[in-house]
DRENTORKOL-3810 file (N, C-alpha, C; in nm, 4 decimals):
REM DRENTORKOL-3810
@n.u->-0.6820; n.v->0.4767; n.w->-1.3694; ca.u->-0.6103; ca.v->0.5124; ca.w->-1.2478; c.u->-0.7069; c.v->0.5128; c.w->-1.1294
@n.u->-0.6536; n.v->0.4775; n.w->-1.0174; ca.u->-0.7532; ca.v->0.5046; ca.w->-0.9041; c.u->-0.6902; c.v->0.6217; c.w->-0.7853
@n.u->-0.7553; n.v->0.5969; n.w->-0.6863; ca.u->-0.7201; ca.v->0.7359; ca.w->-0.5940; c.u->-0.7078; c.v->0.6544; c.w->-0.4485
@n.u->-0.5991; n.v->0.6960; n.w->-0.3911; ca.u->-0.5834; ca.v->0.6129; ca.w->-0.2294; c.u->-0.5086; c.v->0.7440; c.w->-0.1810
@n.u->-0.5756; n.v->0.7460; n.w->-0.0553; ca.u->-0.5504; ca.v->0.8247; ca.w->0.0565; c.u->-0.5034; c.v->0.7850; c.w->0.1994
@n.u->-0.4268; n.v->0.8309; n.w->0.3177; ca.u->-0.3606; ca.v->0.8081; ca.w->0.3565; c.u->-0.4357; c.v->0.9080; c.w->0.4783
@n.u->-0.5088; n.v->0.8293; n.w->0.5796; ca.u->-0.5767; ca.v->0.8755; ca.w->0.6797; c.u->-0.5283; c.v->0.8798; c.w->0.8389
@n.u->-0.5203; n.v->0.9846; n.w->0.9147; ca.u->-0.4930; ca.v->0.9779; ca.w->1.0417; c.u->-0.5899; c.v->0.8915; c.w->1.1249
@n.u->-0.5386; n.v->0.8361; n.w->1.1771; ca.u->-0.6496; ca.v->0.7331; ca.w->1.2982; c.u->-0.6532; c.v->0.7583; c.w->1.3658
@n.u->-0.7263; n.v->0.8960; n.w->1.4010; ca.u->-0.7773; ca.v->0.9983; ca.w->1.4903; c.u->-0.8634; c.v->1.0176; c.w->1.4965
@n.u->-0.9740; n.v->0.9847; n.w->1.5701; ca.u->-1.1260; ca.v->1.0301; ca.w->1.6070; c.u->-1.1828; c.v->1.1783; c.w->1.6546
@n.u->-1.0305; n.v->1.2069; n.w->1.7315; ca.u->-1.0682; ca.v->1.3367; ca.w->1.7882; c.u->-1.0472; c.v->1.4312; c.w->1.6894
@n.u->-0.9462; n.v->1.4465; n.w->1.5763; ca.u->-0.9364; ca.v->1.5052; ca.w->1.4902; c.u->-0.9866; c.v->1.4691; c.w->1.3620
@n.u->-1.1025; n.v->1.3844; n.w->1.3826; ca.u->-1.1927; ca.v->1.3403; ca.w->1.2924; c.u->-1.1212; c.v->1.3121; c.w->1.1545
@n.u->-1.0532; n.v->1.1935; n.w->1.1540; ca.u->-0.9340; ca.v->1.1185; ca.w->1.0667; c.u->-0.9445; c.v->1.1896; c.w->0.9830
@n.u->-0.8604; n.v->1.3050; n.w->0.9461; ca.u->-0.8053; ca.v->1.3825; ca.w->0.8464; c.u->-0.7311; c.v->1.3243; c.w->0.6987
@n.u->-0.7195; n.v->1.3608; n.w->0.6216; ca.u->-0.6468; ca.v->1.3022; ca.w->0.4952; c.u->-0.5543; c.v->1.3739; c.w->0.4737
@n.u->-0.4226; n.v->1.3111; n.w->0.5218; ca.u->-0.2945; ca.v->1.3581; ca.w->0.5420; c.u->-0.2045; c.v->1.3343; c.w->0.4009
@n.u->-0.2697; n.v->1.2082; n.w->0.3373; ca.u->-0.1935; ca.v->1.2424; ca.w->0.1701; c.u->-0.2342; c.v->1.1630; c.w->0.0842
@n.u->-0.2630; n.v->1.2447; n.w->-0.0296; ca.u->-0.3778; ca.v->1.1397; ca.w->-0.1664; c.u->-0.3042; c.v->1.1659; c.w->-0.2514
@n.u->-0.3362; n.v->1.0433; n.w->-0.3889; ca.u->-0.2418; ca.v->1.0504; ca.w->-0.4813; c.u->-0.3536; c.v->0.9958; c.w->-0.5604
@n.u->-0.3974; n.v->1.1243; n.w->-0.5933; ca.u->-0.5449; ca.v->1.0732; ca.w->-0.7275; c.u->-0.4991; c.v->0.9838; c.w->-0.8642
@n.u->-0.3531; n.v->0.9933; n.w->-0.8912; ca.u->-0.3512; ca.v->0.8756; ca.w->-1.0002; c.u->-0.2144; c.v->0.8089; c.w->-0.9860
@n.u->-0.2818; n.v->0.6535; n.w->-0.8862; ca.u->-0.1745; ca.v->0.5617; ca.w->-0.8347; c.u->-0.2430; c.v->0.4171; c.w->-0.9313
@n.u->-0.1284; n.v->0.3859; n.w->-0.9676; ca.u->-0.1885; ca.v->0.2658; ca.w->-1.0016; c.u->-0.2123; c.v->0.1702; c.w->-0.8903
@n.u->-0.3383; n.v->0.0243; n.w->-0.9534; ca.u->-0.3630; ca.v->-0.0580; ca.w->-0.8351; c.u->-0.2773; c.v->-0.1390; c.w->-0.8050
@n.u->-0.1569; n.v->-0.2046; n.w->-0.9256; ca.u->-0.0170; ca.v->-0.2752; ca.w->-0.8172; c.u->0.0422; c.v->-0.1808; c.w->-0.7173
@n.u->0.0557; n.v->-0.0610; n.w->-0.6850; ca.u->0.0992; ca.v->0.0042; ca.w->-0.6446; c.u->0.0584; c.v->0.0337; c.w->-0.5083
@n.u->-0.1212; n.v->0.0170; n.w->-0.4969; ca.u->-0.1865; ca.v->0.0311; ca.w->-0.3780; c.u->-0.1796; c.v->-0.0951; c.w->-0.2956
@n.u->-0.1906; n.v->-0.2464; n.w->-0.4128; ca.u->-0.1270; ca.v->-0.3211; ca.w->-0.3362; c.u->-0.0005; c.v->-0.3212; c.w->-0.3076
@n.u->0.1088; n.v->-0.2922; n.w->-0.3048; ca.u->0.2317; ca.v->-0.2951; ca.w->-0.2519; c.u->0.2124; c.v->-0.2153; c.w->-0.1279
@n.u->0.1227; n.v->-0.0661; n.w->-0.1222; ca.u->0.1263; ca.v->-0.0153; ca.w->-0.0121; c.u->0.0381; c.v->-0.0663; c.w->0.0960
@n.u->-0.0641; n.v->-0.1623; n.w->0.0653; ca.u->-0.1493; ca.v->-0.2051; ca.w->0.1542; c.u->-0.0590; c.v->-0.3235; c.w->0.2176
@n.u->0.0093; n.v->-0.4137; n.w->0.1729; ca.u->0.0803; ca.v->-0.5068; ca.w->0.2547; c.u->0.2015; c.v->-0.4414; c.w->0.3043
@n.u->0.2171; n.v->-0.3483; n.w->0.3299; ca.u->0.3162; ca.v->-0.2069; ca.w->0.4475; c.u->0.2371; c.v->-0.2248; c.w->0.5769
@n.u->0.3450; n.v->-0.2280; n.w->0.6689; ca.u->0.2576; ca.v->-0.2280; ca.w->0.7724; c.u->0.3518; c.v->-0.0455; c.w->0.8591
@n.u->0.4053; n.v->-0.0034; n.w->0.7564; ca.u->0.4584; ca.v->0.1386; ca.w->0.7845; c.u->0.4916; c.v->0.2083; c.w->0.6586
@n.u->0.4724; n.v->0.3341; n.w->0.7124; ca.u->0.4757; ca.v->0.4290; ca.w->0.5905; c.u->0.5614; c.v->0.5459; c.w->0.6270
@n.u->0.6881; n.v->0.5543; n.w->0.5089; ca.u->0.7717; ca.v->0.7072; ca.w->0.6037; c.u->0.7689; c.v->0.7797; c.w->0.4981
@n.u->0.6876; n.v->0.8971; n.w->0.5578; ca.u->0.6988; ca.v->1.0201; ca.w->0.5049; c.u->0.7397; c.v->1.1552; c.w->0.5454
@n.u->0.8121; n.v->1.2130; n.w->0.4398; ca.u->0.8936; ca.v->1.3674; ca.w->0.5024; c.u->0.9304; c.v->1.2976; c.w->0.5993
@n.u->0.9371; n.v->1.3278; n.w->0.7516; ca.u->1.0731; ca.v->1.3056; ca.w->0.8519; c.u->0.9632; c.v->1.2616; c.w->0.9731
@n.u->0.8513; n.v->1.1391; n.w->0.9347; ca.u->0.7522; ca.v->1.1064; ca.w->0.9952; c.u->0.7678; c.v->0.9522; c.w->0.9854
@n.u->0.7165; n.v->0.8567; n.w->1.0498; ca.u->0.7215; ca.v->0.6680; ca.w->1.0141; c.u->0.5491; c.v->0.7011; c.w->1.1311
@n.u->0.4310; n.v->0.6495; n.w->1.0300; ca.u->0.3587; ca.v->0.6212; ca.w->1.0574; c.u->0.3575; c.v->0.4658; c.w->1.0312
@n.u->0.2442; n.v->0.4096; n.w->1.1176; ca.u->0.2654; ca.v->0.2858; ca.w->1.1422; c.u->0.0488; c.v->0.2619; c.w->1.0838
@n.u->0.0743; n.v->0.1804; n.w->0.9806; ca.u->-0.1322; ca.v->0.1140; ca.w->0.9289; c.u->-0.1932; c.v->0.0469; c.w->1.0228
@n.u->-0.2806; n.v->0.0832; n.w->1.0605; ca.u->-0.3789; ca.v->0.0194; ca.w->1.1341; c.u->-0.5064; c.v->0.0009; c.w->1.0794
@n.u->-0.5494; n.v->0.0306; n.w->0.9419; ca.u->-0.6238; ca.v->-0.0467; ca.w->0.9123; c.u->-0.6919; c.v->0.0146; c.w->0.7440
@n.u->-0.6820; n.v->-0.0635; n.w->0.6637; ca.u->-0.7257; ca.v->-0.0383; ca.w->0.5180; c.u->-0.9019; c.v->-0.0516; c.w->0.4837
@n.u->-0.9171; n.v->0.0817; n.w->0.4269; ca.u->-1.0446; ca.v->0.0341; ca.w->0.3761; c.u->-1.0628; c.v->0.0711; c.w->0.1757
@n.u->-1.2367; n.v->0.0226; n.w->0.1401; ca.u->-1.1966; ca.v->0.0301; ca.w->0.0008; c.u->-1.3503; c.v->0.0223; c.w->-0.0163
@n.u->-1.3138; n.v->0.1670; n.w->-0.1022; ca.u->-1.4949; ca.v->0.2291; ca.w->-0.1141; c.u->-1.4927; c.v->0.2569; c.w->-0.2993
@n.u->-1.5414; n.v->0.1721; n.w->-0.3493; ca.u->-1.5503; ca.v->0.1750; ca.w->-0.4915; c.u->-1.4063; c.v->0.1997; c.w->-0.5563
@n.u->-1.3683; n.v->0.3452; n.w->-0.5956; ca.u->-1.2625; ca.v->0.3248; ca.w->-0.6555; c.u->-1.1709; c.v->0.4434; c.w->-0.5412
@n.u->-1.1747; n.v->0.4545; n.w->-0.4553; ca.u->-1.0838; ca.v->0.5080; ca.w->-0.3395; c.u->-1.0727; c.v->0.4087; c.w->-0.1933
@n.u->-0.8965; n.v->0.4062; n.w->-0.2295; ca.u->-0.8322; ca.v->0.2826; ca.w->-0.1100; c.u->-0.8112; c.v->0.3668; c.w->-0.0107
@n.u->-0.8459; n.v->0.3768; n.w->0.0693; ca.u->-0.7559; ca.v->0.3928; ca.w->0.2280; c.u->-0.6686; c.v->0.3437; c.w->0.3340
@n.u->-0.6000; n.v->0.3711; n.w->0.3302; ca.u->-0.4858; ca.v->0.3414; ca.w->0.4563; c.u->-0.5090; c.v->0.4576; c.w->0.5552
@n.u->-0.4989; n.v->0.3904; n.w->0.6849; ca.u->-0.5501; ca.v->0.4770; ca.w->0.8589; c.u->-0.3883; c.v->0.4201; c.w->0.8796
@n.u->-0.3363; n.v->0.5448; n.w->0.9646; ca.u->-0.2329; ca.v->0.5418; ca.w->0.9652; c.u->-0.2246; c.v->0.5764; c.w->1.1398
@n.u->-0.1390; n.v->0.5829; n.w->1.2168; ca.u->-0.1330; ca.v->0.6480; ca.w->1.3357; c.u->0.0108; c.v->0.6704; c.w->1.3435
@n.u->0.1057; n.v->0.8158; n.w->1.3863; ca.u->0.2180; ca.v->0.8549; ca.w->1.3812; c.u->0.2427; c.v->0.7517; c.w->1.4832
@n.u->0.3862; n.v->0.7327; n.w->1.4600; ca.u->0.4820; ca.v->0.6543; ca.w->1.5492; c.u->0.5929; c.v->0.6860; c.w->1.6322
@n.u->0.5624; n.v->0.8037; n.w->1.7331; ca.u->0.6532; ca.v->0.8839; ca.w->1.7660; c.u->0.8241; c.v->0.7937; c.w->1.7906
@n.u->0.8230; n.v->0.6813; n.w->1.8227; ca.u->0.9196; ca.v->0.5816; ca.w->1.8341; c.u->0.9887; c.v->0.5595; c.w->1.7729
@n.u->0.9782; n.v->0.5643; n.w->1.6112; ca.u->1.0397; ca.v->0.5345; ca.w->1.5323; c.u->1.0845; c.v->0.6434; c.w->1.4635
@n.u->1.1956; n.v->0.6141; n.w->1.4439; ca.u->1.2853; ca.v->0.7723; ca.w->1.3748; c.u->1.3419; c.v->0.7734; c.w->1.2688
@n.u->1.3182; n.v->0.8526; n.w->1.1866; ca.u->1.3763; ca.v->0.8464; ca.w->1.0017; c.u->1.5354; c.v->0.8701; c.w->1.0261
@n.u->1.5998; n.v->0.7965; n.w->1.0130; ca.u->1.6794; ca.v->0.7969; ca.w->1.0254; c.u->1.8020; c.v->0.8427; c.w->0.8505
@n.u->1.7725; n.v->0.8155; n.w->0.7370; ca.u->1.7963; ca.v->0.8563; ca.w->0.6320; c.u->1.7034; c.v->0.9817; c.w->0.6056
@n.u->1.7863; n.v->1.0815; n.w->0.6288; ca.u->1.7080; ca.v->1.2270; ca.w->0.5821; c.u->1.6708; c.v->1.2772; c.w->0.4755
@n.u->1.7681; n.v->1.2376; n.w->0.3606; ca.u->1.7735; ca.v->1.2469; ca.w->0.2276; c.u->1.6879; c.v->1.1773; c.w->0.1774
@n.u->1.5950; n.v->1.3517; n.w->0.0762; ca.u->1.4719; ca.v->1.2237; ca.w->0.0164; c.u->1.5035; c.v->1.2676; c.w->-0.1269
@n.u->1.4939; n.v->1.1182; n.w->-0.2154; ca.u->1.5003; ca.v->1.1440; ca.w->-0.3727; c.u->1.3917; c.v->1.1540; c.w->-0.4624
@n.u->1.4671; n.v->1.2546; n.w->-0.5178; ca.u->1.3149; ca.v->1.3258; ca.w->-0.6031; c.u->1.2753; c.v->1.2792; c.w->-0.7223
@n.u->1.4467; n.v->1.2397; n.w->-0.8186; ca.u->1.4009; ca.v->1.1415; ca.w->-0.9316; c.u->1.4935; c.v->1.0548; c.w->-0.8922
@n.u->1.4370; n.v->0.9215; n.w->-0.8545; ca.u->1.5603; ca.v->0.8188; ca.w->-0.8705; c.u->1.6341; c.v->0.7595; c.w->-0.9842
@n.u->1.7290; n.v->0.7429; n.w->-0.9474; ca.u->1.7969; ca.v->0.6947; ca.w->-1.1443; c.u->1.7947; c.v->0.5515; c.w->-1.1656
@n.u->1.7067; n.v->0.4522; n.w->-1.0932; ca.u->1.6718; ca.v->0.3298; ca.w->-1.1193; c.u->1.5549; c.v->0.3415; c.w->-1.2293
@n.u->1.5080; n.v->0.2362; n.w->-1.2654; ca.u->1.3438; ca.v->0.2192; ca.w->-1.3297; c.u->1.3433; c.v->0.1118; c.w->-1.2453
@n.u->1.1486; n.v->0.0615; n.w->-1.2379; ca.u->1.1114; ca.v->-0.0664; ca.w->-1.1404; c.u->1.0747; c.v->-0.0124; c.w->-1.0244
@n.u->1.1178; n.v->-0.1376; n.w->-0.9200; ca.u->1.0967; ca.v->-0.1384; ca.w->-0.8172; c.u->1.1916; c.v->-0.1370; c.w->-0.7314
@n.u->1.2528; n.v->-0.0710; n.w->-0.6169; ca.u->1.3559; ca.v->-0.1145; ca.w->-0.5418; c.u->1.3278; c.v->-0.1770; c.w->-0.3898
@n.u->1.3630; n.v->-0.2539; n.w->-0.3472; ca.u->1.3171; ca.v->-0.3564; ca.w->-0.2368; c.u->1.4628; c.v->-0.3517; c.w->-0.1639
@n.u->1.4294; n.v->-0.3543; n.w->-0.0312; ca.u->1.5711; ca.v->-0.3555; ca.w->0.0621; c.u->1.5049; c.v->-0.4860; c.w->0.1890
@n.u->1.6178; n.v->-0.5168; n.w->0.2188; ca.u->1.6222; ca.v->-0.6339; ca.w->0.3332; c.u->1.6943; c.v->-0.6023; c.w->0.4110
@n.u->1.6585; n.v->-0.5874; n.w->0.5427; ca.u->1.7488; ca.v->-0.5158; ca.w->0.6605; c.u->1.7367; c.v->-0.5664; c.w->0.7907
@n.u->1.8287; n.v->-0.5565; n.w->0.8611; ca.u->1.8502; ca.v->-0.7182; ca.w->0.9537; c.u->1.7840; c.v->-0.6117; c.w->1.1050
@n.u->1.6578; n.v->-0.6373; n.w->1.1756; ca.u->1.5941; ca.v->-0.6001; ca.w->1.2604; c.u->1.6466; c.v->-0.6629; c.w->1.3899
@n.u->1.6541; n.v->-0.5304; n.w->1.4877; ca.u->1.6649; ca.v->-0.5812; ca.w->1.6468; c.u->1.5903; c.v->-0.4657; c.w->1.7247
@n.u->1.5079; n.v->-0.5237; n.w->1.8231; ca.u->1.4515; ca.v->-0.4449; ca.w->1.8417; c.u->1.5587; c.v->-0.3118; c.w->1.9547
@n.u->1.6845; n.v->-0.3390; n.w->2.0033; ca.u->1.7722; ca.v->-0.2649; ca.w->2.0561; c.u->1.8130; c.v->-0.1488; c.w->1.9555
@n.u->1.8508; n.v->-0.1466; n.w->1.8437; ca.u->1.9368; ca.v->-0.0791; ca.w->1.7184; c.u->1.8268; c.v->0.0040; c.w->1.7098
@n.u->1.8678; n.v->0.0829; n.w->1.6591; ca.u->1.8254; ca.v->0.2457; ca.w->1.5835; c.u->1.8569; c.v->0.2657; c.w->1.4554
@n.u->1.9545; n.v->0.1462; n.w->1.4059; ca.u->1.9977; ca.v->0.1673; ca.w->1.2716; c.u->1.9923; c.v->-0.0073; c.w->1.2575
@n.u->1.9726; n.v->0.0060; n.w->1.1242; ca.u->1.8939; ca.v->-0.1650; ca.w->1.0893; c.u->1.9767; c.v->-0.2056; c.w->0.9901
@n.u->2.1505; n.v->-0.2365; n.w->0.9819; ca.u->2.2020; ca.v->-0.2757; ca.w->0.8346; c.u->2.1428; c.v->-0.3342; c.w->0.7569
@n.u->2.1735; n.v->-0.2908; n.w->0.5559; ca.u->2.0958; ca.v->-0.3461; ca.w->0.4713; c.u->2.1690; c.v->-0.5394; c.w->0.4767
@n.u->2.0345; n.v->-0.5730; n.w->0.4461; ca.u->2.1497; ca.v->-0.7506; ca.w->0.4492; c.u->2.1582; c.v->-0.7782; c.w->0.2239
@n.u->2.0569; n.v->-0.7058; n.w->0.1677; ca.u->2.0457; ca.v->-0.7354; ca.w->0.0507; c.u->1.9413; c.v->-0.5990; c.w->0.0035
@n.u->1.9869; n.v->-0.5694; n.w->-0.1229; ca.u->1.9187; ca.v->-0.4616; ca.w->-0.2364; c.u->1.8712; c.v->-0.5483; c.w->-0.3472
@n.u->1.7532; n.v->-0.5382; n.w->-0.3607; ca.u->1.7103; ca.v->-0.5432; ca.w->-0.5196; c.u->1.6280; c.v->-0.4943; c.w->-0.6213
@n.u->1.6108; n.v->-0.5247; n.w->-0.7359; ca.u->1.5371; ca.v->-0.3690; ca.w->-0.8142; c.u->1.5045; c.v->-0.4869; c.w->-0.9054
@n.u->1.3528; n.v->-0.4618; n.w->-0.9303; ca.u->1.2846; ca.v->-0.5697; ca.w->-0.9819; c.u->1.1669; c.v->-0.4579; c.w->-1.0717
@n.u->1.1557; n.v->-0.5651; n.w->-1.2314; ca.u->1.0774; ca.v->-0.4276; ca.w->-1.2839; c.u->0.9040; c.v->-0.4812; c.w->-1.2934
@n.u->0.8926; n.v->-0.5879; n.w->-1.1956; ca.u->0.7777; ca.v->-0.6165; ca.w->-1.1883; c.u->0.7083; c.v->-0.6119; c.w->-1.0462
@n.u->0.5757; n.v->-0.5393; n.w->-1.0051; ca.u->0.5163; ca.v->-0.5213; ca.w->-0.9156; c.u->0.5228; c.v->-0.6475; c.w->-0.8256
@n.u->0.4555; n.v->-0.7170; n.w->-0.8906; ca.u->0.4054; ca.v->-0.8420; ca.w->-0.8723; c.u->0.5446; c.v->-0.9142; c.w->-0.7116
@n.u->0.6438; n.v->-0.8865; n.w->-0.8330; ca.u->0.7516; ca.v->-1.0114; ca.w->-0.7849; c.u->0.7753; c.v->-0.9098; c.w->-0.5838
@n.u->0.7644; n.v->-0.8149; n.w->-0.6238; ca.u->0.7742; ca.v->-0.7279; ca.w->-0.4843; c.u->0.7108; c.v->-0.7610; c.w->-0.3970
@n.u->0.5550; n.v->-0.7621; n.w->-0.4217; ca.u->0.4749; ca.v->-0.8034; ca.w->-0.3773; c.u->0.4440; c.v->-0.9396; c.w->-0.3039
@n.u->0.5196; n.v->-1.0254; n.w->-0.3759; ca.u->0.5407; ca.v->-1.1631; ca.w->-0.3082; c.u->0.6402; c.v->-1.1366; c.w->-0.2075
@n.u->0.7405; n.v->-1.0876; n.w->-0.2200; ca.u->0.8410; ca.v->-1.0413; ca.w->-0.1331; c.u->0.7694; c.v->-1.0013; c.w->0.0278
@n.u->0.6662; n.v->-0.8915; n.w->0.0639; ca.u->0.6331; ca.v->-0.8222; ca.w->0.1205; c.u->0.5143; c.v->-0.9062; c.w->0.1773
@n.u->0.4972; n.v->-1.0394; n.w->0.0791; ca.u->0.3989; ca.v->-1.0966; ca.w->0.1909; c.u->0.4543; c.v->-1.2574; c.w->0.2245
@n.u->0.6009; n.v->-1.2509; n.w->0.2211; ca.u->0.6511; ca.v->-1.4040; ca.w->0.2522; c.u->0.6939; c.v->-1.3968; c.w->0.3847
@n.u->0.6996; n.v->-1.4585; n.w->0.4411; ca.u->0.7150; ca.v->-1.4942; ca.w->0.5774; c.u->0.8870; c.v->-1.5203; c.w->0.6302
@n.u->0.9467; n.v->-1.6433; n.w->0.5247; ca.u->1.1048; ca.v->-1.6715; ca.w->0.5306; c.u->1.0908; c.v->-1.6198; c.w->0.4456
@n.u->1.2500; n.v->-1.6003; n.w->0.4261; ca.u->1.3276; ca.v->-1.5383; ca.w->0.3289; c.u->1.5017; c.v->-1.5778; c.w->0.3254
@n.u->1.5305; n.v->-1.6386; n.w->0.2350; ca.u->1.6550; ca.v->-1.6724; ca.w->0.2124; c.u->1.7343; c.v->-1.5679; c.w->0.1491
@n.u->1.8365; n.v->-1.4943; n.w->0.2171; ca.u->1.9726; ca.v->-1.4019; ca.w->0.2293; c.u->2.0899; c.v->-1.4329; c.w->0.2506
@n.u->2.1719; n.v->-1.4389; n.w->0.1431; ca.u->2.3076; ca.v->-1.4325; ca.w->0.1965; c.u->2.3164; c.v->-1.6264; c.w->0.2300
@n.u->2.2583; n.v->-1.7231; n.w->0.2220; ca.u->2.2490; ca.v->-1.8523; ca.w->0.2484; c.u->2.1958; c.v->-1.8752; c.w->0.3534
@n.u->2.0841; n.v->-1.7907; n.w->0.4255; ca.u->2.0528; ca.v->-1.8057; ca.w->0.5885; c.u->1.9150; c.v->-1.7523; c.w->0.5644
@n.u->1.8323; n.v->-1.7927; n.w->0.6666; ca.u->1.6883; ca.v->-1.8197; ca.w->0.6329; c.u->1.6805; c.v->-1.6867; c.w->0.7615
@n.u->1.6000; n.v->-1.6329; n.w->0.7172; ca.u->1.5201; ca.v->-1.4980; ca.w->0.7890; c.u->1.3975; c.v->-1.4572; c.w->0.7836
@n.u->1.3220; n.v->-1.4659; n.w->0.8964; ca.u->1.1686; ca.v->-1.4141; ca.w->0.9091; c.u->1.1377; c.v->-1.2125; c.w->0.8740
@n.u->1.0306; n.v->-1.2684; n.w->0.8440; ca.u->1.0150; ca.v->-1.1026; ca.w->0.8398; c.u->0.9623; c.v->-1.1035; c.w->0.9670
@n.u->0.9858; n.v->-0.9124; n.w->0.9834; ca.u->0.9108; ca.v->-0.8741; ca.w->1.0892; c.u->0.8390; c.v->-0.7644; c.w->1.1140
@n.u->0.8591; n.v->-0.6872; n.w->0.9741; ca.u->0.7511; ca.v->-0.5700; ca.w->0.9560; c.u->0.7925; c.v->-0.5534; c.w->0.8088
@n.u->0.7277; n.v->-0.4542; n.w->0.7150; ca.u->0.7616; ca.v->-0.4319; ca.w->0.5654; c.u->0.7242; c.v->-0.2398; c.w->0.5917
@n.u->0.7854; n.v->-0.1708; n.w->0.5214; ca.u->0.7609; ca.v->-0.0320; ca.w->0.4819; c.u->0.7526; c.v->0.0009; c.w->0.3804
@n.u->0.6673; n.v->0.1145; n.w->0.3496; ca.u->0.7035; ca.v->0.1922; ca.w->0.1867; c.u->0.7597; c.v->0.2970; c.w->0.2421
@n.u->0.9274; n.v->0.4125; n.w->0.1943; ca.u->0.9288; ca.v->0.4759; ca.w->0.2395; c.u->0.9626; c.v->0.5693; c.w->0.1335
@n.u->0.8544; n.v->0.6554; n.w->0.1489; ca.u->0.8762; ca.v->0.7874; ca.w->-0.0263; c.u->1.0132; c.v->0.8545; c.w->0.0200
@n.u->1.0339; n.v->0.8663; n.w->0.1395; ca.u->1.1786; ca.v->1.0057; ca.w->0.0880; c.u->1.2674; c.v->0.8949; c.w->-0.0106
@n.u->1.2864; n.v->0.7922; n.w->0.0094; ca.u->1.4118; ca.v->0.6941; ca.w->-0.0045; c.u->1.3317; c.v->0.6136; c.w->-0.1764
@n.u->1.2416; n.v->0.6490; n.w->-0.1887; ca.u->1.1368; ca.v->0.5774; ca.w->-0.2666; c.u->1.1957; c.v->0.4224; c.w->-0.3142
@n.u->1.1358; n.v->0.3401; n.w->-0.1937; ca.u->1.1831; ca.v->0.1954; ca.w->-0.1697; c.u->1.0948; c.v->0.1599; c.w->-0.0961
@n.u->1.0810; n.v->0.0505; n.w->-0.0959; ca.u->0.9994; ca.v->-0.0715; ca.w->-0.0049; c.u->1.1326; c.v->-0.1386; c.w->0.0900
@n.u->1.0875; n.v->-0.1954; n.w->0.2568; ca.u->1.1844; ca.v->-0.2137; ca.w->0.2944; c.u->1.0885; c.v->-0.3294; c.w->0.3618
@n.u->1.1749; n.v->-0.4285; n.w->0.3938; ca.u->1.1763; ca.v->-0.5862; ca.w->0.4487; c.u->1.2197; c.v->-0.5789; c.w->0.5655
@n.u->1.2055; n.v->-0.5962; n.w->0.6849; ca.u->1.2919; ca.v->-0.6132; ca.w->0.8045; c.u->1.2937; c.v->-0.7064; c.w->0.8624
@n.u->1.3868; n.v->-0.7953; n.w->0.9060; ca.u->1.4039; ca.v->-0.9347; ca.w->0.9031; c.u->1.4793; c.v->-0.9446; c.w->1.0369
@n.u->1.4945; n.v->-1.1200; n.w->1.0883; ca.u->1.5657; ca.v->-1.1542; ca.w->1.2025; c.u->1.5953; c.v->-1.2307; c.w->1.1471
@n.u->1.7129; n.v->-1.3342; n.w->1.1937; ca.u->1.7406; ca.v->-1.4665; ca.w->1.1593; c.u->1.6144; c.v->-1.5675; c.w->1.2331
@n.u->1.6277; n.v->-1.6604; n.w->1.1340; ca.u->1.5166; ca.v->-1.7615; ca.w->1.1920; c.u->1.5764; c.v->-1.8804; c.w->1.2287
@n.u->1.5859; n.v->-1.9492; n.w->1.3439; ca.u->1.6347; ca.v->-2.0510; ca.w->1.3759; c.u->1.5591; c.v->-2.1556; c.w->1.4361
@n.u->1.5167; n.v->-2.2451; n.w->1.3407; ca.u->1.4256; ca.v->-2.3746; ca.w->1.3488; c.u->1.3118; c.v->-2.3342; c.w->1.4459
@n.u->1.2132; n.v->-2.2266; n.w->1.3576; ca.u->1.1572; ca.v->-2.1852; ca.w->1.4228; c.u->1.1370; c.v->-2.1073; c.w->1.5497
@n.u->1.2474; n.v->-2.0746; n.w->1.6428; ca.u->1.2370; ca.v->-2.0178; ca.w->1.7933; c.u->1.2779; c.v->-1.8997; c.w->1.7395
@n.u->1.2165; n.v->-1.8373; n.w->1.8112; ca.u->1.2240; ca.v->-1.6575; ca.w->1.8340; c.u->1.3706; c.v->-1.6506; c.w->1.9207
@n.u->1.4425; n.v->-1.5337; n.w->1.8820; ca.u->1.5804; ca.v->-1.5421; ca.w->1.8999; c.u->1.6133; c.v->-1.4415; c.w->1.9752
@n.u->1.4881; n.v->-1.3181; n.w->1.9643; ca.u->1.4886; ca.v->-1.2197; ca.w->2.0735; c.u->1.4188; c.v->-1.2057; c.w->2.1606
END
């Protein structure tokens, strides 16, 4: 098992360690290192930058006052096994992001490709990502996507 911690990117408060999980496995740290947000309790910090010192990973995190948890409900045992992965259609206007697709996959790996692909085919329509999350209350990984149209940015 290894140990990854979850650091404020705060100088003035001399980056504090806001949350460790002394026995995470390493698919696991990779899934959280290709996050480029993390929601915890009723918080969405946003990574700014990973480091990796023998056998302790770090993620520097900086709160995101902007972004708002919007699902309050956090699950304590989920009744899936695996992995659960969500795809959710991003604008930067909305406050609420409909799901476009759910899936529950019992291999790290296949997530993982997920979280670092660029298109993504949904529903028969090709969609860019545009950020990825891990979010423990909901304990899911989330995809956030636009439609992609022959390349041009649409917003």
């Amino acid at each position: 098992m290894h140990y990854l911690q979850y650091i404020l990117d705060d100088s003035d408060k001399k980056h504090p360690v806001i949350a460790h999980y002394p026995r995470i496995t390493k698919e696991e740290i990779l899934l959280r290192f290709a996050c480029d947000y993390w929601v915890k309790d009723h918080k969405v910090y946003e990574q700014t930058s990973t480091e990796i010192d023998g056998m302790i990973y770090s993620i520097y995190v900086q709160h995101n006052p902007e972004e708002q948890v919007v699902e309050k409900g956090i699950i304590f045992e989920p009744n899936w096994r695996g992995v659960k992965l969500e795809f959710r259609h991003f604008h930067p206007d909305w406050t609420q992001y409909p799901i476009l697709q759910v899936q529950k996959h019992s291999f790290t790996q296949d997530v993982l490709l997920s979280l670092l692909t660029e298109l993504h085919l949904i529903q028969g329509r090709c969609w860019q990502k545009q950020s990825t999350e891990v979010d423990e209350n909901q304990k899911k990984y989330v995809i956030y996507v636009i439609p992609y149209e022959d390349g041009a940015e649409i917003y």
